[in-house]
N, C-alpha and C positions, 0 to 999 in steps of 0.2 A: 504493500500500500504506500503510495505516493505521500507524505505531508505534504498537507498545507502551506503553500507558502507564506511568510510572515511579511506583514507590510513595511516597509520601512520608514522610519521615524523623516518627521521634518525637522531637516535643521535651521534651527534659530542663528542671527548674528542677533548677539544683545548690547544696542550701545548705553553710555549713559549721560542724557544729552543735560540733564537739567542741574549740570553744575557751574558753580559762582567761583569758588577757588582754584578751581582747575580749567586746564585748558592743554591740547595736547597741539603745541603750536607748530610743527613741522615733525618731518622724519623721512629716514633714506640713509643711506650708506653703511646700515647694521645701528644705528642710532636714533633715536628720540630727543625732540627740543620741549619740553615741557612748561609748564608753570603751575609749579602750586604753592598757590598765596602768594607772598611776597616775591619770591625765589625763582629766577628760571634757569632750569638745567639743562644740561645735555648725559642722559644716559643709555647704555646701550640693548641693542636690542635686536638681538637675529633676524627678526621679522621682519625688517624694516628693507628689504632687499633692493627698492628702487632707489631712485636719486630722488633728493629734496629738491622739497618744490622753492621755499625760500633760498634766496642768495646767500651767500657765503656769509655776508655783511649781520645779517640777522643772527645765525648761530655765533659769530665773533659777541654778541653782546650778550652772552646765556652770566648769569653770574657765576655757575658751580659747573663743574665738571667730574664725572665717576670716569677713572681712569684703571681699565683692569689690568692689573699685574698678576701672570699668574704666581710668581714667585713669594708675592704676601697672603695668594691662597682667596685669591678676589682682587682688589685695589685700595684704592683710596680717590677722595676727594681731591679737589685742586679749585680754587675760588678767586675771581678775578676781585673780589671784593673782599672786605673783611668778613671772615667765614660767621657763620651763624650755627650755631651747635641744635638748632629747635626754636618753630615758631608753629603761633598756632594757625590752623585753619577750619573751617566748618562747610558740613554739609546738610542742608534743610537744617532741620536742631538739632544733628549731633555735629556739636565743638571736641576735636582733639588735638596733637600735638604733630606734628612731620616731625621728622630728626634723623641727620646723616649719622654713619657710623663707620664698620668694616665690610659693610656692601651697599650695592647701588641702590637699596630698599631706601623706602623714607617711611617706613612705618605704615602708609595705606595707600591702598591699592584702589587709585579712582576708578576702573572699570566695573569694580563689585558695587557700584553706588546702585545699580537696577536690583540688582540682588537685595541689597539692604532696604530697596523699597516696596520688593516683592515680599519678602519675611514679614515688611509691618504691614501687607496686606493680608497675609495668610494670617498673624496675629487677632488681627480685626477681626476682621470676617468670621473666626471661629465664632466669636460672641458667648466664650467661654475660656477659662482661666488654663493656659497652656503650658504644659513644663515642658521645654528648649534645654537642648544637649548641644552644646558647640564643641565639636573633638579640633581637635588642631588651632585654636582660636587666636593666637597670635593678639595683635593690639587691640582685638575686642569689638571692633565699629558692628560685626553682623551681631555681636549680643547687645551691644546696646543701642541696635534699631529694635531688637527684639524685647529688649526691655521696657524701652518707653514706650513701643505699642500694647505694653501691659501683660509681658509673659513671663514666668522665675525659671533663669536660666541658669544652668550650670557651663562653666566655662572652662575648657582642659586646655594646657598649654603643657610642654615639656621646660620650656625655658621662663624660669623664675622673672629675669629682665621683663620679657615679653609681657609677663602677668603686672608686675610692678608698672608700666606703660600703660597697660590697659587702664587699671586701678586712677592711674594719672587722668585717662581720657572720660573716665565715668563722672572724675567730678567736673570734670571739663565743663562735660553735658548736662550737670545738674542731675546727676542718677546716683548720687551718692547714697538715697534711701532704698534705690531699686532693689528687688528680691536679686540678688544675685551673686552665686558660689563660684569666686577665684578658687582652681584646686595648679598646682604646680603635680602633673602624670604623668605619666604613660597613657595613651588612648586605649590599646588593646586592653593592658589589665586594667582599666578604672572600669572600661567596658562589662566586663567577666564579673570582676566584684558587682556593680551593680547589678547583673545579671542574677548573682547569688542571694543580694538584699533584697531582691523583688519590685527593687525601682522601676517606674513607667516612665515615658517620656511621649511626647504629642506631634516634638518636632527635634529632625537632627540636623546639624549643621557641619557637614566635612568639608576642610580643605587640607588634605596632606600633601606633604612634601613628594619628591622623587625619593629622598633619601633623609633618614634624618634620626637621631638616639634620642631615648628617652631620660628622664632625670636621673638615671641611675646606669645610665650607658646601654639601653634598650635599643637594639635595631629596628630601624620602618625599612621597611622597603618597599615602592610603591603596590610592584605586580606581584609580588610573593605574597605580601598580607594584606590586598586592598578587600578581596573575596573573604576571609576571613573574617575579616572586620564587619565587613558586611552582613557576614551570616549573624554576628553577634551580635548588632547594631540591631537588625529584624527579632532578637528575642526581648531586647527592652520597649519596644514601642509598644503604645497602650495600646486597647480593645479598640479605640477610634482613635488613629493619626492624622495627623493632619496636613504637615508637609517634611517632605526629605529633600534635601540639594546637596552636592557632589560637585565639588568643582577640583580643576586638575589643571597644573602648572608643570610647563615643560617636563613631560611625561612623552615618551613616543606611545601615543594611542593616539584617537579619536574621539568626537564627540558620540556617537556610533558607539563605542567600548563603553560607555559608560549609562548612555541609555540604554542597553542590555543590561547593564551591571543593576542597575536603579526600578527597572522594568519588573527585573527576576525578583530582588527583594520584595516590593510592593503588591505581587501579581496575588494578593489573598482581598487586598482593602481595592472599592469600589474607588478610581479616582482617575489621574490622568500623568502621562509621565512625558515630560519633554526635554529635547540636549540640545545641544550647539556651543556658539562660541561666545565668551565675551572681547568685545571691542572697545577699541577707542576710535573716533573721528577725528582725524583732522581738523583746524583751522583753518590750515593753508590751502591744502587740496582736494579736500570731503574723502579722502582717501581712508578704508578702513584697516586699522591694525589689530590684531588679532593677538590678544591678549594668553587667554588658559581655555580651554573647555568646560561644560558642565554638564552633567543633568540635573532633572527636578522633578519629582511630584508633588503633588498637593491631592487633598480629599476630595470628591464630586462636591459643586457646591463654593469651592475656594476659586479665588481671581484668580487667573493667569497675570 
């Protein structure tokens, strides 16, 4: 007997157009000309494969520049101006911190701002009080879109700094009351344990590395334990979920591998499951760059 063939998924580009402090002002040459807040940078970026649309003259005035060395294991900054160690910026109402370091990160990632506005959609829309699982949660902006749309979130990070950052960005926002559990983990075991205490959850929140140790010298490995996690992940969700999103950074997959991966987990709960990419646009030349991949469900009932 023949199967059925399975249809396949639409892919999304998801940009996110309704930002104040950001702006993604040119790119080309394996680089990005940016602006967030005060600051405009140049840093790099594989994707960027074409030639800039702006003139030469425009990138000569970026204030900072991430410079990769691989011999310091990443690079360093270089700033045509007197450097600035952190300043703040804001998105809708969540206020947080940007801050250079030992990579070309600045703490957040403007293309997840759709995302953050999709969570406080699914938040809403429940019209019931939701507990929020962020695994990998880094500087916090998806718990505390999730927070202030009124959900108590638990928040895992492996690196201490990262949660201390957050911690900073909460009172940024004014969410210093919010229900919300900083834990410095491991994803995998906090996962299991909860598993064992019989915790529920309504909604989860992944964004794992390629690679990356936990607090006590824990190996991730994207494609070795993303399926596992996932198996784990589907034992704490409560009797009604609500939403799951999956996002994946410089991974060799697809948006495709993950909406199978997000499909398979969900396929018991009545809802809908969708992947693709996140983007940035241009200023310069409406050109789209292509940030990480995701997928997403949400419950029947929940906003796209």
């Amino acid at each position: 007997m023949i199967a059925k063939p399975i249809s396949p998924p639409q892919i999304l580009l998801l940009p996110s157009p309704d930002w104040e402090d950001y702006e993604l002002l040119d790119s080309g040459n394996g680089e990005r000309l940016e602006r967030f807040g005060p600051v405009t940078c140049i840093r790099p970026d594989v994707e960027a494969i074409w030639k800039p649309a702006l003139p030469e003259t425009a990138w000569q005035k970026a204030q900072a520049r991430f410079v990769s060395t691989p011999e310091e294991n990443g690079g360093h900054w270089e700033w045509r101006v007197p450097p600035r160690e952190r300043w703040a910026m804001q998105y809708r109402n969540l206020r947080f911190w940007a801050q250079v370091g030992g990579s070309k990160h600045l703490g957040v990632f403007p293309e997840q701002a759709s995302q953050w506005d999709w969570i406080t959609e699914q938040v809403q829309s429940a019209k019931r009080p939701l507990q929020v699982l962020n695994l990998f949660g880094y500087t916090g902006l998806a718990t505390l879109a999730a927070a202030q749309a009124g959900a108590r979130v638990t928040h895992i990070d492996a690196s201490r700094k990262a949660i201390a950052w957050a911690q900073e960005n909460q009172r940024q926002s004014g969410l210093t009351d919010a229900p919300i559990r900083w834990l410095v983990d491991d994803a995998m075991k906090f996962v299991r344990r909860e598993q064992r205490r019989g915790s529920k959850y309504d909604g989860v929140i992944l964004d794992p590395p390629k690679f990356g140790r936990g607090p006590k010298g824990e190996v991730w490995e994207f494609f070795k334990l993303l399926p596992e996690l996932l198996q784990e992940v589907g034992r704490i969700l409560g009797p009604h979920p609500r939403f799951i999103l999956l996002t994946a950074y410089a991974v060799k997959a697809s948006a495709v591998t993950l909406y199978y991966a997000v499909q398979e987990l969900m396929q018991t709960w009545p809802g809908e499951t969708e992947a693709g990419e996140v983007v940035l646009i241009e200023k310069s030349a409406g050109r789209y760059l292509s940030t990480a991949i995701f997928a997403r469900w949400h419950a029947k009932g929940g906003k796209t």
